[in-house]
C-alpha positions as CSV (number, residue, x, y, z in Angstrom):
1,X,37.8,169.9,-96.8
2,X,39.7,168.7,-100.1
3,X,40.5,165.2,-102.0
4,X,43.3,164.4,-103.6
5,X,43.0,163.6,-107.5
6,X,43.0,159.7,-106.4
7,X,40.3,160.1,-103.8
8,X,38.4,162.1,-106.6
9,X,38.7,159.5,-108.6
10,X,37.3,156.7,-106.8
11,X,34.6,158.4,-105.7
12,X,33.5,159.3,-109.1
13,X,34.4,155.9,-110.7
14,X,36.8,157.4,-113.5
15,X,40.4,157.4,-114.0
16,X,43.1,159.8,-112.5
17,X,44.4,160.2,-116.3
18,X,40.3,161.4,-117.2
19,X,41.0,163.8,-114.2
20,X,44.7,165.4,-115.0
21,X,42.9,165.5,-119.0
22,X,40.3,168.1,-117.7
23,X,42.4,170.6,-116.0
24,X,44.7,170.3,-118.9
25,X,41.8,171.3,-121.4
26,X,40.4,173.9,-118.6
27,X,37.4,171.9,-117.9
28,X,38.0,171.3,-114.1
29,X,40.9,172.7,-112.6
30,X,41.2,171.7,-108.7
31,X,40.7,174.9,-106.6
32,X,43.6,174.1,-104.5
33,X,47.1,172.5,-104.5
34,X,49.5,171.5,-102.1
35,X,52.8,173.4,-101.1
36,X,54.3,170.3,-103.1
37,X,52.1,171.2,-106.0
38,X,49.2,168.1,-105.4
39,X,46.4,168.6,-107.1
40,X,43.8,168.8,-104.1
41,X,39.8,169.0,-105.2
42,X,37.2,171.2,-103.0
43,X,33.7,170.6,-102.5
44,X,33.0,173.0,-105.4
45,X,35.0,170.7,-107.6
46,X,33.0,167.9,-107.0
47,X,29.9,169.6,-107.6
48,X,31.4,170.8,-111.1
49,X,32.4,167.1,-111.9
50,X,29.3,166.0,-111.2
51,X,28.2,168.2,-113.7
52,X,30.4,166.9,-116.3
53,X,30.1,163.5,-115.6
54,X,26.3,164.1,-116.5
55,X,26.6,166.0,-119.4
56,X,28.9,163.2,-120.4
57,X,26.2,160.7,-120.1
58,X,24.3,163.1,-122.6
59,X,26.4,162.1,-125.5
60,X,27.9,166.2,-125.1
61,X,31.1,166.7,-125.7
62,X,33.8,167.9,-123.0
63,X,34.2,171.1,-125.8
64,X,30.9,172.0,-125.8
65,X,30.5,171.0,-121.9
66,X,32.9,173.9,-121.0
67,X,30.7,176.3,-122.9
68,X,27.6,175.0,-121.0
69,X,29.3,175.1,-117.7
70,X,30.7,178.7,-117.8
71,X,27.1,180.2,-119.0
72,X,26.6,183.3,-116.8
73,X,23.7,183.1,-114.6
74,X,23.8,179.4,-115.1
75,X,23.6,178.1,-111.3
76,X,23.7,174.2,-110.7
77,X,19.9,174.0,-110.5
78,X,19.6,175.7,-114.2
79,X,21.8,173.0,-115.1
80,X,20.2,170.1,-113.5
81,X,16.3,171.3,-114.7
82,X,18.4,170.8,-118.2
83,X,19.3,167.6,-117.5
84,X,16.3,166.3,-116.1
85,X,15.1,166.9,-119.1
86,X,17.5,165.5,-121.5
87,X,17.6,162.6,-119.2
88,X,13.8,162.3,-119.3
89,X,13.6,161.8,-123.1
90,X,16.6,159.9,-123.8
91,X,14.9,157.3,-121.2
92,X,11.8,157.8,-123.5
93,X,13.7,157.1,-126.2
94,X,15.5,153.9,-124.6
95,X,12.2,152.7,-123.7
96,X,11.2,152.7,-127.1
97,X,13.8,150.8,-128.2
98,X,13.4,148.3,-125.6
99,X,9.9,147.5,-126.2
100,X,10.8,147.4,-129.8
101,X,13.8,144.9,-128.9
102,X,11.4,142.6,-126.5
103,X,8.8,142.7,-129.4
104,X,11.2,141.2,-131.9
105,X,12.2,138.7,-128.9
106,X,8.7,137.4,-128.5
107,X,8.3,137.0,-132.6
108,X,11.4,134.8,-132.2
109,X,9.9,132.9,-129.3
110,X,6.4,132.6,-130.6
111,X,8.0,131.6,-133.8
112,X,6.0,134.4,-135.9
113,X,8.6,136.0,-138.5
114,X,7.0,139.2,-138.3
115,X,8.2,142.5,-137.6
116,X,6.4,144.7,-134.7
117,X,4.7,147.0,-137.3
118,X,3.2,143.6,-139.1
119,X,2.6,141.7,-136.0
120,X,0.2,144.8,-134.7
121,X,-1.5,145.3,-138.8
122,X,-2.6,141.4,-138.0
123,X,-2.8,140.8,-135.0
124,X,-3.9,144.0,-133.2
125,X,-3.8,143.9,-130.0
126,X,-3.8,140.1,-129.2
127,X,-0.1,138.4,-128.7
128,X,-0.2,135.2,-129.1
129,X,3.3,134.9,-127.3
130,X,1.1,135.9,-124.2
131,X,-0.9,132.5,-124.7
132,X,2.0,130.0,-125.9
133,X,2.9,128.7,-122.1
134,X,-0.6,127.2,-122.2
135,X,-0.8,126.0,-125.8
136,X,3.0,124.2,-125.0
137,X,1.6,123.2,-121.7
138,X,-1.5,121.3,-123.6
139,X,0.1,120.1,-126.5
140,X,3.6,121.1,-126.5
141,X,3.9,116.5,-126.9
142,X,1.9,116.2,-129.8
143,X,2.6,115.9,-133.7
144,X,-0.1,118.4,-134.3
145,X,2.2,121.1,-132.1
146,X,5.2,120.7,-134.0
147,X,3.7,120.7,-137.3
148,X,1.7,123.9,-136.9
149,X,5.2,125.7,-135.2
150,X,7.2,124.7,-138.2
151,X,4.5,126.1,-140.5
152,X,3.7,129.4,-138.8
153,X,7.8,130.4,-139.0
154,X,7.6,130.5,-142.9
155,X,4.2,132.5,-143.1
156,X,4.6,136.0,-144.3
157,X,2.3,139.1,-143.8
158,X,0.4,138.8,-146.4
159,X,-0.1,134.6,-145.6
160,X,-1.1,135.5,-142.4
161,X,-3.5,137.9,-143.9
162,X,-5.6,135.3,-146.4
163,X,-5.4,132.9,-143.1
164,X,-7.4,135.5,-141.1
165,X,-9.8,136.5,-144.1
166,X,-10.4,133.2,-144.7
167,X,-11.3,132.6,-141.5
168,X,-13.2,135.6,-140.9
169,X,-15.4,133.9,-143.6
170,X,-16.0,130.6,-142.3
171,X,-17.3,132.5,-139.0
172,X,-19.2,134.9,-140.8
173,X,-21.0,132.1,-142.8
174,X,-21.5,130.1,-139.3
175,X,-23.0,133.0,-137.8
176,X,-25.2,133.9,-140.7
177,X,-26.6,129.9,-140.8
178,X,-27.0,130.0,-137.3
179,X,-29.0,133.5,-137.0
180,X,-31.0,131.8,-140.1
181,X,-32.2,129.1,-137.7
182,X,-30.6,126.3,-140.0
183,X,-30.0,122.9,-138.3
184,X,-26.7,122.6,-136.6
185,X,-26.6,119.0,-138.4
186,X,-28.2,119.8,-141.7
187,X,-25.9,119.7,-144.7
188,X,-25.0,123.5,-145.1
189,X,-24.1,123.6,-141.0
190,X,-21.8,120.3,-141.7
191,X,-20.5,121.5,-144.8
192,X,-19.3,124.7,-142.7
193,X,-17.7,122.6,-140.4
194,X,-15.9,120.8,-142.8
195,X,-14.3,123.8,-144.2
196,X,-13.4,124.7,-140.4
197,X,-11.7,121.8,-140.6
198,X,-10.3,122.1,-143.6
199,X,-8.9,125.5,-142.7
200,X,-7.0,124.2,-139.8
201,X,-5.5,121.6,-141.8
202,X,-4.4,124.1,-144.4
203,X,-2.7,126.2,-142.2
204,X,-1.7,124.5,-138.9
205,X,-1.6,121.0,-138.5
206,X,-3.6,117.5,-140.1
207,X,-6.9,118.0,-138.3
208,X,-8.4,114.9,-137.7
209,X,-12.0,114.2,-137.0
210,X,-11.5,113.4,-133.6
211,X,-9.2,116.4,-132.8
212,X,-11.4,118.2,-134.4
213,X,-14.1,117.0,-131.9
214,X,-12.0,118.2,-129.1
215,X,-11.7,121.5,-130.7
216,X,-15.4,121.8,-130.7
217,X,-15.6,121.0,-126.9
218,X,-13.1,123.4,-125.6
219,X,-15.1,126.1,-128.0
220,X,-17.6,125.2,-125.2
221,X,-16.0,124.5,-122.2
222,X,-13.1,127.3,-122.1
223,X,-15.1,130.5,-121.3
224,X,-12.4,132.2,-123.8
225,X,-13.5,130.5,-126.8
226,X,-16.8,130.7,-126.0
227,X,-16.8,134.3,-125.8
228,X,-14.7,134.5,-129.2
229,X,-17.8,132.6,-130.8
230,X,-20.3,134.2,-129.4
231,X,-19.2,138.0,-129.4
232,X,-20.8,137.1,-133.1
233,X,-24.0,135.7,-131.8
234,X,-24.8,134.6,-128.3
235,X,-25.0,130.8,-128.5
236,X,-22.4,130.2,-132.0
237,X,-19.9,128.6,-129.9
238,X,-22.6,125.7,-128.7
239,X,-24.0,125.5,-132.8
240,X,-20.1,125.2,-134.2
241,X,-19.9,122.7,-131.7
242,X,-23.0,120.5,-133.0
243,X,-22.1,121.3,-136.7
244,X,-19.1,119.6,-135.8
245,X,-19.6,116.8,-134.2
246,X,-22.6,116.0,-136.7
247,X,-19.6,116.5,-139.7
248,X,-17.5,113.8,-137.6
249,X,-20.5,111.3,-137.7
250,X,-21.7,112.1,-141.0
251,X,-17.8,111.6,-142.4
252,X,-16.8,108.2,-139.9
253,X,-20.4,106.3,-139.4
């Protein structure tokens, strides 16, 4: 059984004009032809074309294709282990560059001008694109959401850096009062609280007292926060909370 160079063509999804180029240059020359001189393509043919086709794909060119193709002792399995393989890292490759593009995609969305490489040396593991459904859902509506967005796109590197020393700190001093058996709403406790506050007003949004109350809540009530609290010591999430709310009435009697 034989095609004719259109049949070949559709089959293949290339052009009769890519066809006629490669028996011009040598690189697939039909095996038959009709008594009126029709180029007519075997089985054989096909299986050669496929060859090309994926050697194309490769970035290879059609000089270099003919070398690899008339390789003696070079069956079609020889050639498709070779592929495989080519074909196996340039995926590799592609999927690099696709998690690369999606990471840059969910900087843009999350509204963090960072690049991968920064957003990892900060961030670690944790991507806060993976939590900004819920934050919009929450308070997508409120002042505080807007003004914290249009912040967080000017930070740099290195301002997301002191933002995560600084409150690093905070912590550390709330879980060193706390192991120290100091009074949730003594003056140093409050004091600490305060500078929670003020640290969320430095770098996000104006953090009232009230919201600031809330904040202190959910620490309690969303298992998530609680566990970020009290990874440090078991029960800091509760004594943040008291610290708080004793700052709120000690600052608005």
């Amino acid at each position: 059984m034989s095609f004719s160079v259109g049949q070949v063509a559709r089959l293949a999804g290339i052009t009769v004009r890519t066809l006629h180029h490669y028996d011009e240059i040598g690189l697939l020359t039909p095996g038959e032809r009709t008594t009126a001189g029709y180029r007519r393509y075997t089985d054989a043919d096909l299986g050669r074309l496929q060859q090309i086709l994926l050697y194309r794909e490769l970035g290879f060119p059609l000089e270099e294709i003919a070398v690899i193709l008339d390789e003696p002792h070079a069956d079609e399995l020889t050639h498709l282990r070779r592929q495989h393989e080519l074909l196996t890292r340039k995926a590799e490759h592609l999927h690099q560059v696709i998690t690369a593009v999606e990471r840059a995609m969910q900087a843009r969305t999350s509204d963090i001008a960072l690049t991968p490489q920064e957003r990892f040396e900060v961030f670690g593991d944790f991507r806060p694109e993976d939590h900004e459904a819920e934050v919009e859902r929450r308070w997508g509506d409120t002042g505080q959401y807007a003004q914290s967005r249009r912040r967080v796109a000017a930070y740099t590197k290195a301002d997301w850096l002191r933002l995560k020393a600084e409150a690093a700190a905070i912590t550390g001093d709330l879980a060193a009062a706390y192991k120290a058996g100091l009074p949730a709403d003594g003056e140093h406790a409050m004091d600490l609280a305060e500078r929670h506050r003020g640290h969320i007003t430095r770098w996000f949004y104006t953090c009232t007292y009230d919201i600031h109350r809330g904040l202190a809540d959910l620490y309690v009530d969303d298992p998530r926060f609680t566990a970020t609290y009290d990874r440090l010591a078991p029960g800091l999430a509760a004594y943040l909370r008291q610290a708080i709310h004793a700052n709120a009435r000690r600052a608005t009697p």
